[in-house]
C-alpha positions as CSV (number, residue, x, y, z in Angstrom):
1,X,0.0,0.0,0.0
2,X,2.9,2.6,0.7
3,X,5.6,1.4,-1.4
4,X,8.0,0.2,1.1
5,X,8.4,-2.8,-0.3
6,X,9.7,-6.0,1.3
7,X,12.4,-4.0,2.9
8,X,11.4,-2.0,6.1
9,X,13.0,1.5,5.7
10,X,14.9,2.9,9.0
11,X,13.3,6.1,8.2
12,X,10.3,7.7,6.0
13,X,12.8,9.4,3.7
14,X,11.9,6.9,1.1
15,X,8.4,7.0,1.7
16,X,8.0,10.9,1.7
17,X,6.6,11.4,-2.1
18,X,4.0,8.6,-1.4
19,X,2.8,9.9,2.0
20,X,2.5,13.3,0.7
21,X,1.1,12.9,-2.1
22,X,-2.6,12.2,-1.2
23,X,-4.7,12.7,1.9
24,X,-4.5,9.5,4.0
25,X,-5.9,8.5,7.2
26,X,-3.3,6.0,9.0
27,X,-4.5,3.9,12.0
28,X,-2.1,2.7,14.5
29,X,-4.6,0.0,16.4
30,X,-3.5,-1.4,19.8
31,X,-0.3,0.4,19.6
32,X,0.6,-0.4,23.4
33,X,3.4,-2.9,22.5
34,X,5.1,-0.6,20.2
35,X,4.6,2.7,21.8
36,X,5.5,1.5,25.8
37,X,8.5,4.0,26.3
38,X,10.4,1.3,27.9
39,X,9.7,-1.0,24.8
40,X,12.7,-2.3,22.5
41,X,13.4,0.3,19.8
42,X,11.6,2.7,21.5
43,X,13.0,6.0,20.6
44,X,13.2,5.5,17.2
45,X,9.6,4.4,17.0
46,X,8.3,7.5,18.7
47,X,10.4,9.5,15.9
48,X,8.7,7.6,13.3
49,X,5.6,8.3,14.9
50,X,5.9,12.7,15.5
51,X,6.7,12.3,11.8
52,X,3.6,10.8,10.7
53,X,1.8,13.5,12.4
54,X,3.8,16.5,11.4
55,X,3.0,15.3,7.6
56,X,-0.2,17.8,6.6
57,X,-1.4,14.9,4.3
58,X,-1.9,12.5,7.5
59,X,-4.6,12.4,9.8
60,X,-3.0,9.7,12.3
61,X,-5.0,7.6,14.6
62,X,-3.5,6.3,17.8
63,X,-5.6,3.4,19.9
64,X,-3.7,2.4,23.2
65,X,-4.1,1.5,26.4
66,X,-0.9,3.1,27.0
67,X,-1.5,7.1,27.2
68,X,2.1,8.0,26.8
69,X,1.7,9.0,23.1
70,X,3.0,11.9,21.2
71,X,2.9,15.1,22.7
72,X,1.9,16.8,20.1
73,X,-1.4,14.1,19.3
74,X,-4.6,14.9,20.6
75,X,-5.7,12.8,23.7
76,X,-9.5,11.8,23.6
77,X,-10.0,9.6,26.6
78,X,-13.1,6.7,26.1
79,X,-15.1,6.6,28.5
80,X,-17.6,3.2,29.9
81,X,-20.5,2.8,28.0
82,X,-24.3,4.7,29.0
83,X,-26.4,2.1,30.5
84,X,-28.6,2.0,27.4
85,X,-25.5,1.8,25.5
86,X,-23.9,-1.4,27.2
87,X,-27.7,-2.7,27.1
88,X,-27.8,-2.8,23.8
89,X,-24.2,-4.3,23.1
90,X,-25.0,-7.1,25.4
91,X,-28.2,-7.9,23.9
92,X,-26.9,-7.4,20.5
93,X,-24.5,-10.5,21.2
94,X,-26.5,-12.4,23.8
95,X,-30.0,-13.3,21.9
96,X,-30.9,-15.5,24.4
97,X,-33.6,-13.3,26.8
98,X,-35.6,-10.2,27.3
99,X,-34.0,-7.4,28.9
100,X,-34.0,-7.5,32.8
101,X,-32.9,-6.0,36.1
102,X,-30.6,-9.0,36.6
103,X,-28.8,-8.6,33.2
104,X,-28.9,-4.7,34.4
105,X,-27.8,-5.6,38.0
106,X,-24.6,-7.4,36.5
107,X,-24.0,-4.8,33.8
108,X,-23.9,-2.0,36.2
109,X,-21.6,-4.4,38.3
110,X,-18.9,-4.2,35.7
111,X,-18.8,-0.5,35.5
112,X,-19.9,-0.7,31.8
113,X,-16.9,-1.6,30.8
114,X,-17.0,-2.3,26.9
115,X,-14.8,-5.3,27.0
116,X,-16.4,-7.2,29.8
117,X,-19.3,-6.8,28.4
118,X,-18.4,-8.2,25.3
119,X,-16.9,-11.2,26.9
120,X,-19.8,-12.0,29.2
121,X,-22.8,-11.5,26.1
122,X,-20.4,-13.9,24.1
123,X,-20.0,-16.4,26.9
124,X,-23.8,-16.4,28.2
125,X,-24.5,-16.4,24.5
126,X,-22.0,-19.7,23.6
127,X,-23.5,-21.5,26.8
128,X,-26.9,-20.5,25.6
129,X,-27.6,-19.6,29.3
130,X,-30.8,-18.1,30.7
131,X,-31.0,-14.9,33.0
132,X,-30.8,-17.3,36.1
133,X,-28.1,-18.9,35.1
134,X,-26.1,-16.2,33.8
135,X,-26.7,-14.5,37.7
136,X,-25.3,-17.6,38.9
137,X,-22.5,-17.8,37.1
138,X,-21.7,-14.6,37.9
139,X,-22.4,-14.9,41.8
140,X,-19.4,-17.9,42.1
141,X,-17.2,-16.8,39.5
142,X,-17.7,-13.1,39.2
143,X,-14.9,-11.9,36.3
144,X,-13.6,-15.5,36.0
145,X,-16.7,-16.2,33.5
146,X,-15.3,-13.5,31.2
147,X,-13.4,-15.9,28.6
148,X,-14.3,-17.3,25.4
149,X,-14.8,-20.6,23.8
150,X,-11.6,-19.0,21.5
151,X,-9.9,-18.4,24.9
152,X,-10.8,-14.6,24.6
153,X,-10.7,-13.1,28.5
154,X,-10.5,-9.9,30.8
155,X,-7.7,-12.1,32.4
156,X,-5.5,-12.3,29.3
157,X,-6.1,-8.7,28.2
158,X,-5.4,-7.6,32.0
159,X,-2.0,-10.1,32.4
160,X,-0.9,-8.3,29.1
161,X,-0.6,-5.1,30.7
162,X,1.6,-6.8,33.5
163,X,4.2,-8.0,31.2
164,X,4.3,-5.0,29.4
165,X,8.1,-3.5,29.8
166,X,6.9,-0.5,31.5
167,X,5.1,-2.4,34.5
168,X,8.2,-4.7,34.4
169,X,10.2,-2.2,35.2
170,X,8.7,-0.7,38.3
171,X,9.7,-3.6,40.3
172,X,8.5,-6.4,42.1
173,X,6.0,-4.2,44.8
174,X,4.1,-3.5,41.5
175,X,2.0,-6.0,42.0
176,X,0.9,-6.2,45.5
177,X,0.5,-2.3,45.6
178,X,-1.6,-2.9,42.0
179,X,-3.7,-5.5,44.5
180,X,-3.9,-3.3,47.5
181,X,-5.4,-0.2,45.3
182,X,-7.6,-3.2,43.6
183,X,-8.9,-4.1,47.3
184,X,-10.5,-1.1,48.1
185,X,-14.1,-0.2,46.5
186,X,-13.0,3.6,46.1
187,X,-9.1,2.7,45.7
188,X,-6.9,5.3,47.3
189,X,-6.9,8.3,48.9
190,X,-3.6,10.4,46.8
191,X,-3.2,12.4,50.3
192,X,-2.5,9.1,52.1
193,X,-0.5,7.4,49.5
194,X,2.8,8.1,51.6
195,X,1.2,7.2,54.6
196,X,-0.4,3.8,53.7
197,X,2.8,2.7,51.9
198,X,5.9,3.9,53.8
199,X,8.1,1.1,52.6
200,X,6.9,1.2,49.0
201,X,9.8,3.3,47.0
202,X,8.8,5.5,44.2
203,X,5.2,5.0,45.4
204,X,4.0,8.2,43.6
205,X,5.6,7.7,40.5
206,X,4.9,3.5,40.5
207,X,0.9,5.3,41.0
208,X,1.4,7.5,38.1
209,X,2.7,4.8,35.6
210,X,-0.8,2.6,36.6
211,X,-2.2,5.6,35.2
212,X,-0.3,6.0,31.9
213,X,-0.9,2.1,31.6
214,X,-4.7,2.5,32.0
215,X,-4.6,0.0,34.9
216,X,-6.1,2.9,36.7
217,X,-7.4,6.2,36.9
218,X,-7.9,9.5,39.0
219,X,-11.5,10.3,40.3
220,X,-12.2,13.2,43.2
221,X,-8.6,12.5,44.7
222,X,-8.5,8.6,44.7
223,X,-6.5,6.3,42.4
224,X,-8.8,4.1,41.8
225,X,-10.1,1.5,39.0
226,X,-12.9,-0.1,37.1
227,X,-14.8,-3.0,38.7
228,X,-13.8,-6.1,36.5
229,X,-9.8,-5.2,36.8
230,X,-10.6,-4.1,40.9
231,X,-12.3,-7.8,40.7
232,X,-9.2,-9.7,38.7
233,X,-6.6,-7.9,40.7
234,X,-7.7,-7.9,44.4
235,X,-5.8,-10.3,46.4
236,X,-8.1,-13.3,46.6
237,X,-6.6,-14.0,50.4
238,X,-6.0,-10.7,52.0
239,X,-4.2,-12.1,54.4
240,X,-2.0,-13.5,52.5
241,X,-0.8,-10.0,51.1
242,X,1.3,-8.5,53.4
243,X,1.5,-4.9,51.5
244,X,-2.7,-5.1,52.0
245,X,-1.9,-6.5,55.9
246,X,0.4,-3.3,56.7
247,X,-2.6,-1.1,54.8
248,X,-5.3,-2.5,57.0
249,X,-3.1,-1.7,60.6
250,X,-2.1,1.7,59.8
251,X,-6.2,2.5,59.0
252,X,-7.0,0.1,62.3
253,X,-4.0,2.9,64.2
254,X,-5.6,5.4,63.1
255,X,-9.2,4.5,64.1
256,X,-7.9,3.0,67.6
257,X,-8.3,6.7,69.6
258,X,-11.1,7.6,71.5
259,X,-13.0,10.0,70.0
260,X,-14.9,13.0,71.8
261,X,-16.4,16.2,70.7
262,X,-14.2,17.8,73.8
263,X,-11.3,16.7,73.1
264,X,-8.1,17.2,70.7
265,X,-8.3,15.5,67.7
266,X,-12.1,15.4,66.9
267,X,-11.9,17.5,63.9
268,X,-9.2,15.6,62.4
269,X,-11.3,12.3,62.3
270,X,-13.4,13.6,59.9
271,X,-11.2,12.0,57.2
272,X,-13.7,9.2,57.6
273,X,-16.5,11.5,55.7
274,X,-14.4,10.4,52.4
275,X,-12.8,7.4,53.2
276,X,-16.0,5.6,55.4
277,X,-16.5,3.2,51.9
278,X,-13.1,1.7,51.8
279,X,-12.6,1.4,55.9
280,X,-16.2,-0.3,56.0
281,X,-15.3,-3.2,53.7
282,X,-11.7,-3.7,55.0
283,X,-13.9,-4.5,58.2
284,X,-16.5,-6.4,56.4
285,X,-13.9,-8.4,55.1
286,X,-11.6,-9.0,58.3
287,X,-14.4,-9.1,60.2
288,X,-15.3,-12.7,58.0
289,X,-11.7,-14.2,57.9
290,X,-10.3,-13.1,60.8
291,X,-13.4,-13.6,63.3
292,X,-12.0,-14.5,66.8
293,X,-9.5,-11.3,66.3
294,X,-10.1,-8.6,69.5
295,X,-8.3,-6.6,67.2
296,X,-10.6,-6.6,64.4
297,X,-14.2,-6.0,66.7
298,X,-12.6,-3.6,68.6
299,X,-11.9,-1.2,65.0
300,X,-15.3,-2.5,64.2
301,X,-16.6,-0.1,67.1
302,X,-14.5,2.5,66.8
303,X,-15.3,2.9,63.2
304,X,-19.2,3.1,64.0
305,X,-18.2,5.8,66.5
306,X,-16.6,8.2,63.6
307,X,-19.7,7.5,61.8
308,X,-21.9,8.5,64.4
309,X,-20.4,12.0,64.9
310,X,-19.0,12.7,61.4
311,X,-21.3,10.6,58.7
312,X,-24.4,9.3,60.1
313,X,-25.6,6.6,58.1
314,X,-26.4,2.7,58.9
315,X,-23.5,0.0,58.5
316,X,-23.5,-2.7,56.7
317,X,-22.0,-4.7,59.7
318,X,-25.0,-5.5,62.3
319,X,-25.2,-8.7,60.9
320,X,-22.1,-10.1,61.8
321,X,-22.1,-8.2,65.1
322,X,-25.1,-9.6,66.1
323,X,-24.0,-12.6,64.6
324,X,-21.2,-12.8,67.3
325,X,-21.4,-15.6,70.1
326,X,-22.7,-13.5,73.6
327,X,-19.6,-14.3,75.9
328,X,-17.8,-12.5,73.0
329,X,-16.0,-9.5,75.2
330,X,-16.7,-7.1,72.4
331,X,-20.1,-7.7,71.0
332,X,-22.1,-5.7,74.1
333,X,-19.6,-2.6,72.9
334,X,-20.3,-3.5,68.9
335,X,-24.2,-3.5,69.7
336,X,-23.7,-0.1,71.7
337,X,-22.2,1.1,68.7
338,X,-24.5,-0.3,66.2
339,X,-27.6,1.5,68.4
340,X,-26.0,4.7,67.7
341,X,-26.4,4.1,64.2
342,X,-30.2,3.3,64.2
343,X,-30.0,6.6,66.3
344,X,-28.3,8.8,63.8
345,X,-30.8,7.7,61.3
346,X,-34.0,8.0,63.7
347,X,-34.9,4.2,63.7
348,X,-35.1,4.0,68.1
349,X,-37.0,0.8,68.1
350,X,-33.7,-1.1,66.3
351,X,-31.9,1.0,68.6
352,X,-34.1,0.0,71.8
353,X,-33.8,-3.2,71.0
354,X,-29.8,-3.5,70.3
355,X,-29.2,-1.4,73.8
356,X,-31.4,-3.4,75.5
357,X,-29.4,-6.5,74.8
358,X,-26.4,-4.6,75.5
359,X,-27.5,-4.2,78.7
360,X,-27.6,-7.5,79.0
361,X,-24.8,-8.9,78.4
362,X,-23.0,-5.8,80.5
363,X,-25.0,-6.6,83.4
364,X,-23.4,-10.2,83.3
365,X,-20.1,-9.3,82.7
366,X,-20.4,-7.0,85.8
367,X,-19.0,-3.9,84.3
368,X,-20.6,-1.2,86.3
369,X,-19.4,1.6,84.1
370,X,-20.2,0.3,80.9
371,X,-24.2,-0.6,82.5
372,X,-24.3,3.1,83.8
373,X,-23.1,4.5,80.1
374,X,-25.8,1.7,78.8
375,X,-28.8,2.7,80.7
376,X,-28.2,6.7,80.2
377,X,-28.3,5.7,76.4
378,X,-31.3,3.3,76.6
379,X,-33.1,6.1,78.5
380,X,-32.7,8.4,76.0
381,X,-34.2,6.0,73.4
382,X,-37.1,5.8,75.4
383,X,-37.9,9.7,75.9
384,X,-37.6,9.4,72.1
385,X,-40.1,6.9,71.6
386,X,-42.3,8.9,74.6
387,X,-41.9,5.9,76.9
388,X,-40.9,8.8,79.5
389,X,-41.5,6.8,82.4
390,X,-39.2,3.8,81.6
391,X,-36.6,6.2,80.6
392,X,-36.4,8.3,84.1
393,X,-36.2,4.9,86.5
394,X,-33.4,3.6,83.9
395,X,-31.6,7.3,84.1
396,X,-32.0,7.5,87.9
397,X,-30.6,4.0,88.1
398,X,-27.6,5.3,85.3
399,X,-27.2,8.1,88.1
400,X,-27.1,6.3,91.5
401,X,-24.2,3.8,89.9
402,X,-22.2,6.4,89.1
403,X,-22.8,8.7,92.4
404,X,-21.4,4.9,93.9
405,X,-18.0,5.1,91.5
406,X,-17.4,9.2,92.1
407,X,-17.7,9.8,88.5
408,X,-18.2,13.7,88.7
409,X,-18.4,14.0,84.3
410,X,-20.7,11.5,84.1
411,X,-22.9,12.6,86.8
412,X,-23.0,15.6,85.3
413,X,-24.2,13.9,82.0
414,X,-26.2,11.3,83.2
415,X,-28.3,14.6,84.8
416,X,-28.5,16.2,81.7
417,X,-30.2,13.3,80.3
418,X,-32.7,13.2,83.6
419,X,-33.7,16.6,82.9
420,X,-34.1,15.9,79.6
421,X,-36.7,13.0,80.3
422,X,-38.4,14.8,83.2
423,X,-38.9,18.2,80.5
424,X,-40.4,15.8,78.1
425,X,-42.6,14.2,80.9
426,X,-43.9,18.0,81.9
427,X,-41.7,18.0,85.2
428,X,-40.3,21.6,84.2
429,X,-38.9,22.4,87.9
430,X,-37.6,19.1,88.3
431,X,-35.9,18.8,84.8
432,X,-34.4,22.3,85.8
433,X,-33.6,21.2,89.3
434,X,-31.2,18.7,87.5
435,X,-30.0,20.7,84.6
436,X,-28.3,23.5,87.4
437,X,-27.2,20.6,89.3
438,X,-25.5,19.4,86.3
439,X,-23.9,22.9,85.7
440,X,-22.6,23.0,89.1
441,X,-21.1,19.5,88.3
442,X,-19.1,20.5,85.2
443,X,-15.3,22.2,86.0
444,X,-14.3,25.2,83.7
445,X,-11.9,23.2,81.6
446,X,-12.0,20.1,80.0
447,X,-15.9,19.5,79.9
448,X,-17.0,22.0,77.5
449,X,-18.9,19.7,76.1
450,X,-21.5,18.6,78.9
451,X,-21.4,22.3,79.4
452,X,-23.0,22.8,76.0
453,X,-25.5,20.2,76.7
454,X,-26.8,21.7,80.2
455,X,-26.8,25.4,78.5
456,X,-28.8,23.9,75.4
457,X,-30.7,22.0,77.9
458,X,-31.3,25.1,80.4
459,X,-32.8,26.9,76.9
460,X,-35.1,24.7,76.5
461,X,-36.3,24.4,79.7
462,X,-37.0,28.0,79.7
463,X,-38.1,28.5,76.7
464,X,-41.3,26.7,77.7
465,X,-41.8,28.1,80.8
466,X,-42.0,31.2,78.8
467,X,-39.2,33.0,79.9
468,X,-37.4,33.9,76.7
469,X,-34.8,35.9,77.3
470,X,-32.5,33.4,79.9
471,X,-33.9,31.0,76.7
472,X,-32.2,32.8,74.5
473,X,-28.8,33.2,76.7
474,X,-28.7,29.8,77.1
475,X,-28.8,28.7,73.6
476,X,-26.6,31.4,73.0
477,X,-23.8,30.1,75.4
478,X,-24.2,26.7,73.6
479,X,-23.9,28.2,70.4
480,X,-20.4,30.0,71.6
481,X,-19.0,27.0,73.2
482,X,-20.2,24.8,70.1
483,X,-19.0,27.4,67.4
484,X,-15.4,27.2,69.3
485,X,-14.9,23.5,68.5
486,X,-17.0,23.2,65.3
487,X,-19.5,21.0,67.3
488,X,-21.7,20.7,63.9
489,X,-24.9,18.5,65.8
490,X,-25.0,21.3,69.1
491,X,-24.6,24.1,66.5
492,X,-27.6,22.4,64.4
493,X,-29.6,21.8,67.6
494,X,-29.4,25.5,69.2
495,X,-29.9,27.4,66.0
496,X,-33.1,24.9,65.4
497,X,-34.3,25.9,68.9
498,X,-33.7,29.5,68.4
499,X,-35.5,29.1,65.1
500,X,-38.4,27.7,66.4
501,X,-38.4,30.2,69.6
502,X,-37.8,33.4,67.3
503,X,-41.0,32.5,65.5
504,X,-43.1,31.8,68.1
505,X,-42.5,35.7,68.7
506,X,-43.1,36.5,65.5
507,X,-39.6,37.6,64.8
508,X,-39.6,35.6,61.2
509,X,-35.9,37.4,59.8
510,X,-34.8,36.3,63.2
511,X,-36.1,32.5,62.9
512,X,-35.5,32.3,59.2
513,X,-31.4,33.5,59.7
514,X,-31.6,30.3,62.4
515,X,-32.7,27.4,60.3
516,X,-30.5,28.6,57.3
517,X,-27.7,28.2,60.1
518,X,-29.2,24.9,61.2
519,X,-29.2,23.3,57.5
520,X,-25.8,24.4,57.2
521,X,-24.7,22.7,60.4
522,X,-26.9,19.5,58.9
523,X,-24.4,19.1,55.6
524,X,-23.3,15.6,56.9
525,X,-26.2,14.3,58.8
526,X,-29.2,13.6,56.6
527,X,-31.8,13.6,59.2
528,X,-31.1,16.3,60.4
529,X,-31.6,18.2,57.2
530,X,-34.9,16.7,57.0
531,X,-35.7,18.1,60.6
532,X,-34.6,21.3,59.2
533,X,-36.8,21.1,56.6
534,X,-39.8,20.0,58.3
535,X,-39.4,23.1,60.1
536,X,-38.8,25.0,57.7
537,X,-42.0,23.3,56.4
538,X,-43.8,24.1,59.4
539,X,-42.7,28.2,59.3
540,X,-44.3,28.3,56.1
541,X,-47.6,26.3,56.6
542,X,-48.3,29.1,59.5
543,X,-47.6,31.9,57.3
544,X,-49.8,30.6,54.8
545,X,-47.2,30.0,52.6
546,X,-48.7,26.5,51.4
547,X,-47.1,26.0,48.2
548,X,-43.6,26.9,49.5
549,X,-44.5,24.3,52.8
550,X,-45.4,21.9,50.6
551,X,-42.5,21.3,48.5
552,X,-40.4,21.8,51.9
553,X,-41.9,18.5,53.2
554,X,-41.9,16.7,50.2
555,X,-37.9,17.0,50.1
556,X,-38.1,16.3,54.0
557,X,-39.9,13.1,53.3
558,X,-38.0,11.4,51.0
559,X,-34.5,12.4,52.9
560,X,-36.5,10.4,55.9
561,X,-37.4,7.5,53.1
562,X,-34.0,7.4,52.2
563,X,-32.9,6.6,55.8
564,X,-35.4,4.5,57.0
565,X,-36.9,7.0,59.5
566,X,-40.3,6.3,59.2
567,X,-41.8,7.7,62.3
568,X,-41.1,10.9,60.4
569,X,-42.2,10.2,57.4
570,X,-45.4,9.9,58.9
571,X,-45.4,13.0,60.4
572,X,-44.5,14.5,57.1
573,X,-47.7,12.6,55.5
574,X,-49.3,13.9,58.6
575,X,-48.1,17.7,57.6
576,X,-48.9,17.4,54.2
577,X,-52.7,16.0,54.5
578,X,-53.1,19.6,56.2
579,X,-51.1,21.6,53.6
580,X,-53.0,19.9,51.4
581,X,-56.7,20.5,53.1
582,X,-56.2,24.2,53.2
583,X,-54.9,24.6,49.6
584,X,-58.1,22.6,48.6
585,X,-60.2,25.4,51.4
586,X,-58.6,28.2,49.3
587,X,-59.3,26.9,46.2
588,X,-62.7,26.2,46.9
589,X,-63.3,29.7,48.5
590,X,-61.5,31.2,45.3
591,X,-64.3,29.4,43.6
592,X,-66.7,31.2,45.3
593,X,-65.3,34.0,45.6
594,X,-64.3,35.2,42.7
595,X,-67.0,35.6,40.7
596,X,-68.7,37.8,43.6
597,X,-65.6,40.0,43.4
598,X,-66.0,40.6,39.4
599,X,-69.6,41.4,39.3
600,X,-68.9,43.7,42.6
601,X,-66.3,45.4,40.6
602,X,-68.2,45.9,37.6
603,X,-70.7,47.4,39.6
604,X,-68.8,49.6,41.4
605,X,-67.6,50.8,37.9
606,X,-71.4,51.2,36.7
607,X,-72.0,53.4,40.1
608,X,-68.8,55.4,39.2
């Protein structure tokens, strides 16, 4: 075609009156063997190559896997296929079925990645397997079914890239770091690389090449990759990787302190807002093959902690945790944990119910501390589910253990929560009898946090009793010793309260400028931006507002969906049947109305 002959050239000096003498489009198809930098003849090829594409006859087309091209060729990276898209390609091979959610399920499962798809319509197609067997296949083989009758696989395509010269030549921790990034569902955090692989050498640069090889890619600050290579790649014993084994102790170190909202370090956990995904299946996975480990539950709990005060969402863990045999020493500690989870989504009958066998199993350990800490929070489920009663005798018993061990912090706490119950129950002078006696508990230093719970406390005890003003200076004095240490759910709480008390006055900028502040304090809880909402809801169903309410409670309602939380979703319903009656009341009085109000103004222009 271009006159070379049988000879190969060693430049295109003989070949420059045929390749300019026409327009020509040149393809260069899989060109990662002979454009890997580290490939034999390397340089010269890469000459050859710029070239080609300085030529004004040529349009050159480059398909790699290898982005290390030509600097002066256009990059056009290809991205997975649509849904619809990989759909169609699978169906188009397959032939076998109707479309359906499982053939969707597994689709979406490999990313939509063009090749694995391919592989597994060909396979399913070959085997002429139905939908059920397909999903089978797929549950006990996962990317092992992706090879051909012509011995066509996602293996053989992903080993090529490994023996590529370039991969070869980062040296033999290529691998198990390739495994380790493969292990985790979001792959790595680039601000922790050093930190996670201290003995790796060159681990930023050996990261960067996985790129230019198209093992992986970059997305919002993690190196991660597509689900059929994460699949191929991931070591198939964890334990048996001891790059993945030093990974999963320096994330267990860093989980191991005890974290409080009053003390040093609290704003630092919040790295587990981004990395809560990858920590949650290193557990889920440790948790299975490492069972008996102290080690392992004792992370497990810590980890539901950060959750609870930095992301609150469910885990997917209570299974195994209840799961656990009850002599275990850490399951009344994991179920403790697990409770707060149910908490932070509003569920307090799973929460009940989790504390309650805490309790339990506390109560026959004989840990007197861990009982008291277990009954304040088990009373505090209760005044949530309006069991009131139940909840003070369980506090006041919380209480008298920990007047027995001298415990002045907890005291103090353990109060807080008694007055909290005893407001709830109507018992304002006795819940404010407690709440001072709580103050007077707390030290200056050290305990700002119980502090903020007695002042927020205080507010609303007097916000009831209709003194406003020591209302307002107590939520006020949350707010300031919240705002200090970023305290996001005491900063959400008092500016709610102050919203709701402002417009109870009838001081609307006032309450308004409060629950904008609350919903800004609510960016990583999602209940509590519902509650915000509702609210907000609520402020605008009283003004009349009953369009604007409506589509306030709607969004409320389905964040409360979302998390399960469906004692509020009710109350939502409950809101919206009202917004809903007095929209139909206008309407219908507009009906009447305004037909009177015509002919009365046409008559009043006939008097005129």
């Amino acid at each position: 075609m271009t006159g070379a002959g049988i000879e190969n050239p060693e430049d295109l000096t003989s070949l420059y009156p045929f390749l300019s003498s026409k327009e020509m489009v040149i393809i260069l198809d899989n060109a990662e063997s002979i454009l890997d930098p580290e490939g034999t003849n390397a340089r010269e090829i890469y000459g050859i190559v710029e070239e080609l594409g300085r030529l004004e006859t040529i349009c050159l087309c480059i398909t790699s896997r290898i982005t290390a091209i030509p600097p002066d060729c256009e990059t056009l990276n290809i991205p997975t296929l649509s849904m619809e898209a990989a759909r169609d390609t699978f169906h188009r091979i397959y032939k076998h079925g109707e479309q359906s959610n499982t053939v969707n399920n597994i689709l979406k499962r490999l990313d939509f990645h063009p090749l694995s798809i391919t592989l597994l319509a060909t396979v399913a197609h070959h085997n002429q397997w139905g939908t059920d067997r397909l999903m089978k296949e797929w549950e006990s083989r996962r990317t092992g079914v992706l090879q051909t009758v012509h011995n066509k696989s996602l293996a053989a395509t992903i080993e090529l890239s490994l023996t590529s010269p370039m991969f070869q030549e980062l040296g033999p921790d290529a691998r198990g770091l390739l495994g380790a990034v493969a292990f985790f569902p979001q792959g790595v955090d680039e601000n922790n690389v050093d930190w996670l692989f201290p003995a790796v050498l060159n681990r930023a640069s050996v990261l960067d090449r996985f790129c230019i090889l198209s093992l992986t890619h970059r997305n919002n600050g993690f190196i991660t990759m597509l689900a059929p290579l994460r699949d191929y790649l991931r070591p198939k014993d964890p334990k048996s990787s001891p790059l993945l084994c030093t990974t999963k102790e320096r994330y267990f170190s860093r989980l191991s302190f005890h974290i409080d909202p009053g003390r040093p370090g609290f704003e630092e956990a919040r790295w587990i807002v981004s990395e809560d995904v990858n920590v949650e299946h290193l557990l889920d996975v440790f948790t299975s093959i490492d069972r008996e480990s102290d080690d392992v539950w004792d992370t497990c709990g810590h980890f539901m902690e950060h959750l609870y005060w930095h992301k609150k969402r469910l885990v997917s863990l209570g299974p195994k945790i209840e799961g656990l045999r009850d002599d275990h020493p850490f399951k009344p500690r994991c179920l403790v944990k697990l409770s707060r989870s149910f908490q932070s989504v509003g569920n307090e009958a799973e929460r009940k119910r989790l504390l309650a066998h805490a309790l339990k199993l506390y109560r026959e350990q004989g840990d007197e501390n861990q009982v008291a800490l277990t009954l304040r929070f088990l009373s505090d489920s209760n005044r949530l589910l309006r069991l009131n009663k139940e909840g003070i005798q369980q506090a006041e018993e919380a209480l008298e253990i920990l007047n027995r061990l001298g415990d002045t912090t907890d005291q103090a706490r353990c109060l807080i929560d008694l007055a909290r119950l005893m407001y709830d129950d109507g018992q304002l002078g006795a819940a404010e009898k407690a709440a001072s006696r709580a103050i007077d508990l707390v030290p200056e230093k050290g305990t700002q946090f119980p502090a903020c719970l007695c002042h927020g406390m205080l507010g609303d005890i007097y916000c009831t009793k209709g003194e406003s003003e020591k209302a307002i200076y107590h939520y006020k004095t949350a707010l300031g010793i919240a705002s200090s240490f970023n305290w996001k759910i005491q900063l959400f709480w008092n500016h709610y309260s102050l919203a709701e008390l402002f417009f109870d006055e009838g001081k609307f900028g006032d309450a308004y400028t409060h629950i904008e502040q609350a919903k800004s304090h609510a960016e990583d809880s999602a209940y509590h931006l519902g509650r915000a909402m509702e609210v907000q809801a609520g402020f605008w169903y009283r003004q009349h507002r009953f369009d604007e309410a409506r589509s306030e409670v709607l969004r409320a309602a389905d964040i409360y969906g979302g998390i399960g939380a469906t004692g509020d979703v009710e109350d939502c319903r409950r809101l919206i049947r009202k917004i809903d009656q007095e929209i139909n009341n206008g309407r219908l009085l507009e009906t009447v109305l305004l037909p009177m109000c015509i002919d009365f103004a046409f008559s009043a222009r006939r008097t005129k």
